[in-house]
C-alpha positions in Angstrom: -223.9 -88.5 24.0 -221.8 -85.8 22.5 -218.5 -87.8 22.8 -220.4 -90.2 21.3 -221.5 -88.7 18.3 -217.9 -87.0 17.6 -216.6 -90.5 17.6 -219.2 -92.2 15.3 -218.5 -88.6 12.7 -214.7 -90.2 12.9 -215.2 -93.5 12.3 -217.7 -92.8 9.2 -214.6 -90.1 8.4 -212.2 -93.2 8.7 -214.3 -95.9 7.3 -214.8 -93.6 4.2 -211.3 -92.9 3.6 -210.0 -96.4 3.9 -212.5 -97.7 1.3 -211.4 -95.0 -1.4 -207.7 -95.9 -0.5 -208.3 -99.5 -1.8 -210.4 -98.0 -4.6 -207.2 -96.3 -5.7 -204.5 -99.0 -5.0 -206.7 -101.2 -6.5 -207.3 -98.8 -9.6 -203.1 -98.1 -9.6 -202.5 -102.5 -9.5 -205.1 -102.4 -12.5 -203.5 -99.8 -14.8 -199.7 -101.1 -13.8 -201.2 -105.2 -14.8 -202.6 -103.5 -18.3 -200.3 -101.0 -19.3 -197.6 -103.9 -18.9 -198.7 -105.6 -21.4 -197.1 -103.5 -23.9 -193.3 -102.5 -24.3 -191.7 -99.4 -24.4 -188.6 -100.5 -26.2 -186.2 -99.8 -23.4 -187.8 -102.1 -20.5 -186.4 -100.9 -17.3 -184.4 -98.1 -18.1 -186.4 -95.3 -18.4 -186.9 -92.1 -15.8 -190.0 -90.4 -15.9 -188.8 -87.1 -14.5 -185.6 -87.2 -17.1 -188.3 -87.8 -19.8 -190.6 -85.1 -18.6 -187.7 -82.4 -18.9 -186.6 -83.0 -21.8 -188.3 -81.2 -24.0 -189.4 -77.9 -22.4 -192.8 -78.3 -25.2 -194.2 -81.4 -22.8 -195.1 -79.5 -20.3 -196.0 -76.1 -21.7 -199.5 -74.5 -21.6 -200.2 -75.6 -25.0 -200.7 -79.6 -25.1 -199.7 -79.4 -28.6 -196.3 -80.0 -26.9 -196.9 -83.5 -25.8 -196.7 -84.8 -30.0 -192.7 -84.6 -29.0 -193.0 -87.5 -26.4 -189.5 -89.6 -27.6 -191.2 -93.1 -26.5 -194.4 -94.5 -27.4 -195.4 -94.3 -23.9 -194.6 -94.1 -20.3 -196.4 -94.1 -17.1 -195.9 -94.1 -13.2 -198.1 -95.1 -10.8 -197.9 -95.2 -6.6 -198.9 -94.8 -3.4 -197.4 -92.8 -0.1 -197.4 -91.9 3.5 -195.8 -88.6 4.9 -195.5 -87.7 8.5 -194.5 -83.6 9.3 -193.5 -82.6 12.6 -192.1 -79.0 13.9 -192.9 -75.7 15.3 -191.4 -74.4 11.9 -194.6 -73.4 10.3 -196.6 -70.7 8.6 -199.9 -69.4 10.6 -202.4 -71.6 9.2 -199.8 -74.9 8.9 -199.7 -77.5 11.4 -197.3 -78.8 13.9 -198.7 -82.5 13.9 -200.2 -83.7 10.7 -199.9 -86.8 8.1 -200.7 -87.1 4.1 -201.8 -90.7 2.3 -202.4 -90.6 -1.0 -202.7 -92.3 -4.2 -201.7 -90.9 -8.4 -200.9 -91.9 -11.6 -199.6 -90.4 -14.6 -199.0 -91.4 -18.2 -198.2 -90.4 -21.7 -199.1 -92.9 -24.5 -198.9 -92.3 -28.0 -202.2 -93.9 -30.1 -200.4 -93.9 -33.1 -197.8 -91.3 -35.2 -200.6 -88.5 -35.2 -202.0 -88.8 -31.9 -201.0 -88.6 -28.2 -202.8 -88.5 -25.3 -201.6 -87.7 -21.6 -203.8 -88.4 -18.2 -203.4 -88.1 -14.7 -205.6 -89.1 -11.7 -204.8 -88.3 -7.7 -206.2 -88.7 -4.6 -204.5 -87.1 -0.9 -205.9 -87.1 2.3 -204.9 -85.0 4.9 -205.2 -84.5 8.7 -203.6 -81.5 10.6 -203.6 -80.9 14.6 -203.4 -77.8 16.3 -205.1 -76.2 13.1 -206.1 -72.6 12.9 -205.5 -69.0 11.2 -206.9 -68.8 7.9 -210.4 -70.3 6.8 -209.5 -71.3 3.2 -207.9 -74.0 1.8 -204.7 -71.6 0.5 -205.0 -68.2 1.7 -202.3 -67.1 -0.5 -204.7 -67.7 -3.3 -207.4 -65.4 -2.3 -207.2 -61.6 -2.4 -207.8 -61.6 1.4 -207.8 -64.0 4.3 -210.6 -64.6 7.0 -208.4 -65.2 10.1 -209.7 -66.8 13.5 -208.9 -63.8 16.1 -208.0 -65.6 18.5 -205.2 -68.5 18.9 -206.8 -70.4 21.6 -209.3 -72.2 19.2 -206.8 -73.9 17.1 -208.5 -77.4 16.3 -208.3 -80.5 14.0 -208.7 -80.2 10.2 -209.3 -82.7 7.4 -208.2 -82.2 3.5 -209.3 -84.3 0.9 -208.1 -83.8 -2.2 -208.9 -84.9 -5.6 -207.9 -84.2 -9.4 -207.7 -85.4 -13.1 -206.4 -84.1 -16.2 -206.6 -85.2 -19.8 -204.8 -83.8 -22.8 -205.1 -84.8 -26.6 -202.3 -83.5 -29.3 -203.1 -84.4 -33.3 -201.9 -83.4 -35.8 -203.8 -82.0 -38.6 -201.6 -82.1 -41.3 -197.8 -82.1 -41.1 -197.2 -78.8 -40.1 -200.2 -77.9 -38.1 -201.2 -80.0 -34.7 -204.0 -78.7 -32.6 -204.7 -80.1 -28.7 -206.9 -79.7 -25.8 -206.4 -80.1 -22.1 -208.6 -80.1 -19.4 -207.3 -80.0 -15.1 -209.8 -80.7 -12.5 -209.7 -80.3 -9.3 -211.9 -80.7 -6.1 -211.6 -80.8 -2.3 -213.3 -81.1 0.6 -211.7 -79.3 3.9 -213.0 -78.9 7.3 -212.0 -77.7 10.8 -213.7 -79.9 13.8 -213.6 -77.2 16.5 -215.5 -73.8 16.9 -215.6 -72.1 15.0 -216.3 -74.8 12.4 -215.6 -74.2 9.2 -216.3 -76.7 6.2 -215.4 -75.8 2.4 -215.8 -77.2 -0.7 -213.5 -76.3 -3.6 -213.8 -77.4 -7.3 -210.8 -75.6 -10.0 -211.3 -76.6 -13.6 -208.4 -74.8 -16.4 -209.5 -75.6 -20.0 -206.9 -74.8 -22.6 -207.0 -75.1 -26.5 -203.9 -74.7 -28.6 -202.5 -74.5 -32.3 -198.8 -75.3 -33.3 -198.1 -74.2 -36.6 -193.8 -75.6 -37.6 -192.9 -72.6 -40.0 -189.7 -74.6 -40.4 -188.3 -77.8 -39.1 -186.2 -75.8 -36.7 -188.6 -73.4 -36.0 -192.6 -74.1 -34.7 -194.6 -71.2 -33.4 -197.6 -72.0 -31.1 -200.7 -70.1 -29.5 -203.5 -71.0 -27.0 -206.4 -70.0 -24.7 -206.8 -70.6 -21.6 -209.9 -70.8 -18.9 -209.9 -71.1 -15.3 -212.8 -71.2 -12.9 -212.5 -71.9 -9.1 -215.0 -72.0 -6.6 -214.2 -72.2 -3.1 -217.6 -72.3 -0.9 -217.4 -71.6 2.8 -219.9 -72.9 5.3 -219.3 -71.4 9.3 -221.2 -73.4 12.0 -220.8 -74.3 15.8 -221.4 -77.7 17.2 -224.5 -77.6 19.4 -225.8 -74.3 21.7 -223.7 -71.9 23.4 -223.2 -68.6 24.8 -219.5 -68.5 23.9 -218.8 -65.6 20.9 -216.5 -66.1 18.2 -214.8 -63.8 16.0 -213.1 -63.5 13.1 -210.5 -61.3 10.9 -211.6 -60.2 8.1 -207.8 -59.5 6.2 -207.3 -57.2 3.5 -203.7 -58.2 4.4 -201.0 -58.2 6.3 -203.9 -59.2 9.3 -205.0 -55.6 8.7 -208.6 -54.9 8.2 -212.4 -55.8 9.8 -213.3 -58.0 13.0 -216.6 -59.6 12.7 -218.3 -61.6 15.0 -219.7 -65.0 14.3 -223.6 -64.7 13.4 -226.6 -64.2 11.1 -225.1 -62.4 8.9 -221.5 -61.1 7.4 -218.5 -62.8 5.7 -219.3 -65.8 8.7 -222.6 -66.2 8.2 -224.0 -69.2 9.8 -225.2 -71.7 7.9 -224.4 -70.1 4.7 -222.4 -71.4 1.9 -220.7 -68.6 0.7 -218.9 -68.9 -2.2 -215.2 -67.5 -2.8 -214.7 -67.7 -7.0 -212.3 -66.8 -9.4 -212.4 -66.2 -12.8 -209.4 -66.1 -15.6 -208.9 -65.8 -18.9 -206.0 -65.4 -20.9 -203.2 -66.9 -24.2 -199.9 -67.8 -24.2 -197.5 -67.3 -27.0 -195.0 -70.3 -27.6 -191.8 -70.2 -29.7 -189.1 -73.2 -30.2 -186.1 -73.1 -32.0 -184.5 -76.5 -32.9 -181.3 -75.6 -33.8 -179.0 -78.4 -36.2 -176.5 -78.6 -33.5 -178.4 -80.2 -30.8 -179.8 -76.7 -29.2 -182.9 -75.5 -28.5 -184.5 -72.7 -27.2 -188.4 -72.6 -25.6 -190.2 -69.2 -24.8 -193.2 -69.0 -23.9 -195.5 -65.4 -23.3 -198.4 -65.8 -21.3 -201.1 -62.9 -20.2 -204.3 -63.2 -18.0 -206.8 -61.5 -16.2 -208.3 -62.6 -13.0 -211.8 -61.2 -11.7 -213.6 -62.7 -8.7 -215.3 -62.1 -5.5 -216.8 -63.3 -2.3 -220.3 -63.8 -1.7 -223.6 -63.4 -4.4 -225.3 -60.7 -5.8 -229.4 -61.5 -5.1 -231.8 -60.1 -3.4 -231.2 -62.0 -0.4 -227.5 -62.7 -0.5 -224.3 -60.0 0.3 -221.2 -60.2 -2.9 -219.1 -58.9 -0.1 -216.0 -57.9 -2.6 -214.7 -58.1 -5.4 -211.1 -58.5 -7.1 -209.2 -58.4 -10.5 -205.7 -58.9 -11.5 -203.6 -58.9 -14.1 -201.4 -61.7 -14.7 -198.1 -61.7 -17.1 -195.9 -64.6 -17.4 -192.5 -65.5 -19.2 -191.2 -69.3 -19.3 -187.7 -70.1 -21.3 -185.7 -73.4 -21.4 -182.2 -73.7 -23.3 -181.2 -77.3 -23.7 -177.8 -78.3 -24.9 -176.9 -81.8 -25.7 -173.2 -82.8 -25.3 -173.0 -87.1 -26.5 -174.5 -88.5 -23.3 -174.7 -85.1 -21.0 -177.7 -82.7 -21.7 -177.9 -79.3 -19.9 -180.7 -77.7 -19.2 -180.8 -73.9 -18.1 -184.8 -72.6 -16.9 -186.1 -68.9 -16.8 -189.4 -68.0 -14.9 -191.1 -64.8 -14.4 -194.9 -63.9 -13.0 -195.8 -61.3 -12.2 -199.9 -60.4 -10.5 -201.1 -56.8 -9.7 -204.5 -57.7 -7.8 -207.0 -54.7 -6.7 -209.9 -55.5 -3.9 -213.2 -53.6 -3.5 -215.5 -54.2 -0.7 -218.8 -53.6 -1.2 -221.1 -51.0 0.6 -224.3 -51.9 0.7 -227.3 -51.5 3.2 -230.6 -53.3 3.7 -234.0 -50.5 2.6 -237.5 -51.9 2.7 -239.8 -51.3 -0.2 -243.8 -50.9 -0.1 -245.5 -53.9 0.9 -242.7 -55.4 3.0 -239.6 -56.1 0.3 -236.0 -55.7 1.3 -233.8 -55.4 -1.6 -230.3 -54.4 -0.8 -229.0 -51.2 -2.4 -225.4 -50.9 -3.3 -223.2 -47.9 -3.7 -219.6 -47.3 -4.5 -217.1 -50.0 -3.5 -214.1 -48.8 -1.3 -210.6 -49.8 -2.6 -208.7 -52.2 0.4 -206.1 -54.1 -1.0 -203.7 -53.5 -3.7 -201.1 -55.7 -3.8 -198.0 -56.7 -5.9 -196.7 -60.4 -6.3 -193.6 -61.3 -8.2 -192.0 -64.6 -8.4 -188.8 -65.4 -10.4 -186.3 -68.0 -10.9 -183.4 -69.4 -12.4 -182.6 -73.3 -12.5 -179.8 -75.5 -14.1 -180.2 -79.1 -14.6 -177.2 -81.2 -15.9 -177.8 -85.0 -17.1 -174.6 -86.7 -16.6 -174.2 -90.2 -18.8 -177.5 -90.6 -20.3 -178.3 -93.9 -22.1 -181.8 -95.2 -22.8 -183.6 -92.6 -21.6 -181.8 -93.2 -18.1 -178.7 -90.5 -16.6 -176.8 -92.3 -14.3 -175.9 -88.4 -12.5 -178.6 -85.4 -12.2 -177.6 -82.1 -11.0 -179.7 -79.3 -10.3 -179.0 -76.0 -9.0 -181.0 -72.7 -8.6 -182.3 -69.2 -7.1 -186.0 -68.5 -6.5 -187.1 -65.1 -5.8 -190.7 -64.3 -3.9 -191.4 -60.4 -3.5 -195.3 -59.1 -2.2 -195.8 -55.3 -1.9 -199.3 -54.3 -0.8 -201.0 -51.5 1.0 -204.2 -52.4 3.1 -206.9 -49.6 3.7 -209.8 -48.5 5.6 -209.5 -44.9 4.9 -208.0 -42.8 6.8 -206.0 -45.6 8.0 -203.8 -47.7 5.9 -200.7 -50.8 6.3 -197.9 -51.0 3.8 -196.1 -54.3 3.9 -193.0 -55.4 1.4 -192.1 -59.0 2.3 -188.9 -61.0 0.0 -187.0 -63.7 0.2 -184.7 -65.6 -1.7 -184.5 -69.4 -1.9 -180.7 -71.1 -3.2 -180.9 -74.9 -4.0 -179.0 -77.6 -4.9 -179.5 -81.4 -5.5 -177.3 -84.2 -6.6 -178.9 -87.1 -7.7 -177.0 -91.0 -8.2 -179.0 -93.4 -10.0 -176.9 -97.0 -10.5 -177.7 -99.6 -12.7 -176.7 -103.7 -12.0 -178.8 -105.9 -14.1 -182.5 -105.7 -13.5 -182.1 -103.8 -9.8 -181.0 -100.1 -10.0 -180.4 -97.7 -6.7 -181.1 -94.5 -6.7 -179.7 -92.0 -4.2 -180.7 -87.6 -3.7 -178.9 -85.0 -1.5 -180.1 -81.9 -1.5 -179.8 -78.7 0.4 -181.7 -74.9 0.3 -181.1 -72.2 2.1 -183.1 -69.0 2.0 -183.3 -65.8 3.1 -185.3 -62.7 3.4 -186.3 -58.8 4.9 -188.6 -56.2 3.9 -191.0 -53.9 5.6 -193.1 -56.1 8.4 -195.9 -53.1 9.0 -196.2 -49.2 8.1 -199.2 -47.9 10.0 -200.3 -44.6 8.6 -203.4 -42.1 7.6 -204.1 -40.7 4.8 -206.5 -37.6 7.1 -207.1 -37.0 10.7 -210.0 -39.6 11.5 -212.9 -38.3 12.4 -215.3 -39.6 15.4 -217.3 -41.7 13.9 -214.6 -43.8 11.7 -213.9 -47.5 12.4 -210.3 -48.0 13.2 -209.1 -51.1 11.9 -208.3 -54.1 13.7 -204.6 -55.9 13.8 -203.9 -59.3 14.8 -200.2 -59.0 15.9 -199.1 -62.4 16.6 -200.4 -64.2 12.8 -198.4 -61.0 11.3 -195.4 -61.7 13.3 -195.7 -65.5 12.7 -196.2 -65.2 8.7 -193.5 -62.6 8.2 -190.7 -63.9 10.5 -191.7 -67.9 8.7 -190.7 -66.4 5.4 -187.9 -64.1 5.9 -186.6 -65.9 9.1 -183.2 -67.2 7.9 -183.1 -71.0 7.5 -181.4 -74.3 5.8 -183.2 -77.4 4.6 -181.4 -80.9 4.1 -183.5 -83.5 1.9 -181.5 -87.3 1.4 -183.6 -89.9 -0.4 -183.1 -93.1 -1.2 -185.0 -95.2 -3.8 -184.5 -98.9 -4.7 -186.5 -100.3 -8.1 -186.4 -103.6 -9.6 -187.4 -104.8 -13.5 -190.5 -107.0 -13.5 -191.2 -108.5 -16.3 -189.8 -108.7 -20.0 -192.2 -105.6 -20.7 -190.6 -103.1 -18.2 -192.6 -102.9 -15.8 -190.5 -101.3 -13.3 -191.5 -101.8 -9.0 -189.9 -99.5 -6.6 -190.0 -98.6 -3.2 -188.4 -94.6 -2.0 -188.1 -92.9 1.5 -187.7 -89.2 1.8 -186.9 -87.3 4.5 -186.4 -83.5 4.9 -185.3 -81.4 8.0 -185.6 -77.7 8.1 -183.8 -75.2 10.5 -184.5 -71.5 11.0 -182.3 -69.3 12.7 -183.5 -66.3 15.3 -186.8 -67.8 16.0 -188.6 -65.4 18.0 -192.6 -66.1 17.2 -193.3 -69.2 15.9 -193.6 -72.3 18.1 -189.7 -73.9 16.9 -187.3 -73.9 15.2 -187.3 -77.0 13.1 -189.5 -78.8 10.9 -189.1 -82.7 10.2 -191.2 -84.6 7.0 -191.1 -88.2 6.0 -192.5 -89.7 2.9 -192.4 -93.2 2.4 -193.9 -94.4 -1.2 -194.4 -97.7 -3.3 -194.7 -97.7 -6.9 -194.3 -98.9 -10.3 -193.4 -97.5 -14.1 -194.2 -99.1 -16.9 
C-alpha cells in the first residue's frame, strides 16, 4: 500500500508537470506566431545578448533605462533540457539531477515615448542523493538548518516560476519615469525523512526618475522594495520510532542540534515562515560623450531586516537579522567603426547581524500561556563581499550582429563571520577567485548562421576553514555547541578546492520568414575538474543543456 501510494504522489507529480510543459511551449509557439507578424528592420541579424549589453542603462535598477532600446523591438523565446552529473558539488547540490524549462523575454517599443519589457519562466527540477540544507538557497538566509546526519540524503523536486514587467515613458523630453515589478515563486520539496516542503514567493518593486541635464549627461534615481517569504513545513511519512535531527547553523555548521518534534525551528506540521525584508535607492549617472564613449555608474544602498518564525501568542519568531547592503555598478563602452569594447566594474558588499530569540513559555491566571521574551543573543555576524572586473570586445558588428565576441574577467567572493553561543565562538574567512575567458564565432551565409563558444575558468581559493575559541571559561550548566564536520569540510574544500572548467557550445539558427523570425537549435556542455579532492564525493562535474528556440 505504501509503494503504492508513493507511486500514484509521482505520477500526479509527473502528470502535473507535463501538462504545464505544453502550457508553456504552447504559450512560447503563440508569442513567436504573433510577435512575427511585425519587423524589426534587420530580419535575421540581430543578437539578443549583443543588444542587451549595449547600453549599460537597459539593464540597470532604474527601468527608465530601457527608453534607449536601438530597435523597435526584440524578443527570444525557448525551451531546454540539462543533465548534471559529478561528485563535484556543494553540500546541499546533487550528484544526479536534470532541469526542463520553459522562458521568454522581450523588449518592444509602443511608440517613441513608451517602452515596455516582459519576461515569463518556468524550470523544473529533480535532484537525487539530496540533502544538507532545508532551504531553497542557503546562501540567502542568515543561517542554515542542516540534516545532521548524511545517511538520509533523499530525492528533491524544484519548481520554479517568475515574471517581470517594466514600463519607461517619458514625461516630457527631458524627464522619463518607469516602474518594474519581479516575481518570483517556488515550490521545493524533499521525499525522504525528514521531509521537508517549502514554499517561496520574492516580489522587488522599483520606481525611478531620469532627469537628461544635458544631451551627454542624464542623471537618474530610484526606490526599491523587496519582500521574500520562504515558508518551511517539516513532516515524516507515516509512524515511527526513528529520531531525526537537525543543525541549526549560525554558520560555518556551528551552532544548535534540535530534534525533530512539536516544537522548535522543525516543528511538525508547521509552516514556518523564513522572510526578508529590503529597502533601499540607487543613484544612476551616464555620460554620453561626442566621441562614441560612455560611462554608467550606478550607487545603490539597502537595508535588509528579516527573521524566522512569527511573533503571536502561540507561534516562536525564532530570530531575527539585518544587513546593510552597498553596491557600485560601472560600464565604459568605446565604439571603434564596427568593434565596441566594453569594460564592467562590480562591487557589493553585505554586513548581516543574527539574534536568536530567548523566550520561555509562563502561564497566566485562568490557564493562558503567552510567551515572554527577553534579550536576544548576538550568533552570527558575518561579512560578504563580491567583486569583479569583465571586458567584452564586439569584433565586426553590423546590424546589430558581431561576427567575434570576447569576454574576459576576475571575480572575487570573500565571507568573514564569527558564529557564537557564548562562551564558545567559530571564526571562518573563506575566498576565492574565479578567472574566465570566452571566445565566441558567430558566421553568417545567407539566411543560416553558425554560432560557435569556448570558454574556460579557473579558480582558486584559501582562508581560515574553523577557529574554535571562548570568550570565558564555560561554566557547568552552558550548552556547548554542536559541529557538523563533514558539511564544513565539503562546503569549504568545494569553494577553495583548486579547479578548471571547459564550456564549448555550439548553436545553429536559420531565418524564417521575411519578418525575422529567427529558429535555432544550441547544445552546451561544461566539465569541471578540481584538484586535491579530499571530501567531497569526486572530482568532476559534467552538465548538458540542450535548447530549441526562436527570436523575433
Amino acid at each position: 500500500k505504501t509503494n503504492r501510494q508513493k507511486k500514484q504522489m509521482i505520477d500526479r507529480m509527473q502528470k502535473r508537470f507535463y501538462i504545464r510543459m505544453l502550457m508553456w511551449v504552447g504559450g512560447v509557439l503563440s508569442s513567436a506566431c504573433i510577435a512575427a507578424q511585425d519587423t524589426t528592420g534587420y530580419p535575421g541579424r540581430i543578437d539578443y545578448g549583443y543588444i542587451k549589453r549595449s547600453d549599460a542603462r537597459l539593464t540597470g535598477y532604474n527601468a527608465t533605462g530601457i527608453r534607449y532600446l536601438p530597435v523597435g523591438k526584440m524578443a527570444v523565446a525557448d525551451v531546454f533540457a540539462t543533465k548534471e552529473n559529478g561528485g563535484f558539488i556543494n553540500y546541499h547540490q546533487s550528484d544526479d539531477s536534470y532541469t526542463l524549462g520553459a522562458q521568454t523575454e522581450s523588449f518592444f517599443r509602443l511608440s517613441p515615448r513608451i517602452v515596455f519589457f516582459g519576461g515569463i519562466s518556468y524550470r523544473y527540477f529533480t535532484g537525487k542523493d539530496m540533502g544538507g540544507s532545508a532551504f531553497i538557497d542557503p546562501y540567502e538566509q542568515p543561517f542554515d538548518i542542516v540534516e545532521y546526519t548524511d545517511t538520509t540524503r533523499g530525492v528533491k523536486n524544484l519548481e520554479t516560476y517568475r515574471l517581470a514587467g517594466a514600463i519607461s515613458t517619458d514625461l516630457t523630453h527631458r524627464v522619463t519615469l518607469s516602474a518594474k515589478v519581479d516575481y518570483h515563486a517556488a515550490n521545493y520539496a524533499k521525499q525522504k525523512d525528514l521531509r521537508h516542503k517549502n514554499r517561496l514567493l520574492d516580489m522587488s518593486v522599483t520606481a525611478g526618475a531620469s532627469w537628461r541635464l544635458h544631451e551627454t549627461v542624464e542623471l537618474g534615481a530610484n526606490y526599491f522594495y523587496r519582500r521574500s517569504v520562504e515558508g518551511l513545513n517539516f513532516n515524516v511519512y507515516g509512524t515511527t520510532d526513528k529520531r531525526y535531527y537537525s543543525l541549526i547553523s549560525y554558520g560555518a555548521f556551528f551552532g544548535a542540534v534540535e530534534e525533530f518534534g512539536e516544537t522548535g525551528y522543525t516543528q511538525k506540521n508547521d509552516n514556518t515562515p523564513m522572510y526578508n525584508r529590503y529597502h533601499g535607492a540607487s543613484m544612476q549617472l551616464h555620460i554620453d560623450r561626442p566621441d562614441s564613449f560612455r560611462m554608467f555608474h550606478e550607487l545603490t544602498y539597502k537595508q535588509r531586516e528579516g527573521g524566522y518564525g512569527r511573533q503571536a501568542s502561540a507561534r516562536v519568531l525564532h530570530s531575527r537579522h539585518r544587513s546593510d547592503i552597498c553596491e557600485y555598478k560601472g560600464a565604459f563602452l568605446l565604439r571603434r567603426g564596427s568593434a565596441h569594447h566594453r569594460l564592467d566594474l562590480h562591487l557589493e558588499n553585505e554586513s548581516l547581524e543574527n539574534l536568536e530569540s530567548v523566550y520561555r513559555h509562563e502561564s497566566l491566571p485562568g490557564g493562558t500561556t503567552v510567551i515572554v521574551y527577553y534579550d536576544p543573543l548576538k550568533v552570527a555576524d558575518k561579512q560578504c563581499l563580491n567583486a569583479s572586473i569583465g571586458y567584452t570586445a564586439d569584433i565586426g558588428v553590423r546590424n546589430f550582429n558581431p561576427r567575434w565576441t570576447f569576454k574576459g574577467g576576475i571575480d572575487l567572493y570573500q565571507r568573514k563571520q564569527t558564529l557564537s553561543l557564548y562562551p564558545y565562538y567559530r571564526k571562518q574567512t573563506i575566498r576565492y577567485v574565479h578567472y574566465h575567458a570566452t571566445a565566441v564565432r558567430n558566421l553568417v551565409r545567407g539566411k543560416n548562421e553558425y554560432g560557435i563558444s569556448v570558454g574556460a575558468r579557473y579558480t582558486s581559493g584559501g582562508g581560515t576553514m574553523a577557529k574554535d575559541g571562548q570568550y570565558a571559561t564555560p561554566g557547568e550548566d552552558q550548552t556547548k555547541p554542536k559541529y557538523n564536520e563533514l558539511y564544513l569540510a565539503r562546503e569549504y574544500e568545494y569553494l577553495t578546492a583548486a579547479q578548471i572548467r571547459g564550456n564549448v557550445a555550439l548553436q545553429y539558427s536559420r531565418v524564417l520568414n521575411a519578418n525575422g523570425t529567427r529558429g535555432y537549435v544550441a547544445m552546451n556542455g561544461t566539465l569541471t575538474r578540481g584538484f586535491n579532492v579530499k571530501h567531497l564525493e569526486g572530482n568532476r562535474f559534467v552538465s548538458l543543456t540542450l535548447r530549441f528556440g526562436c527570436l523575433f
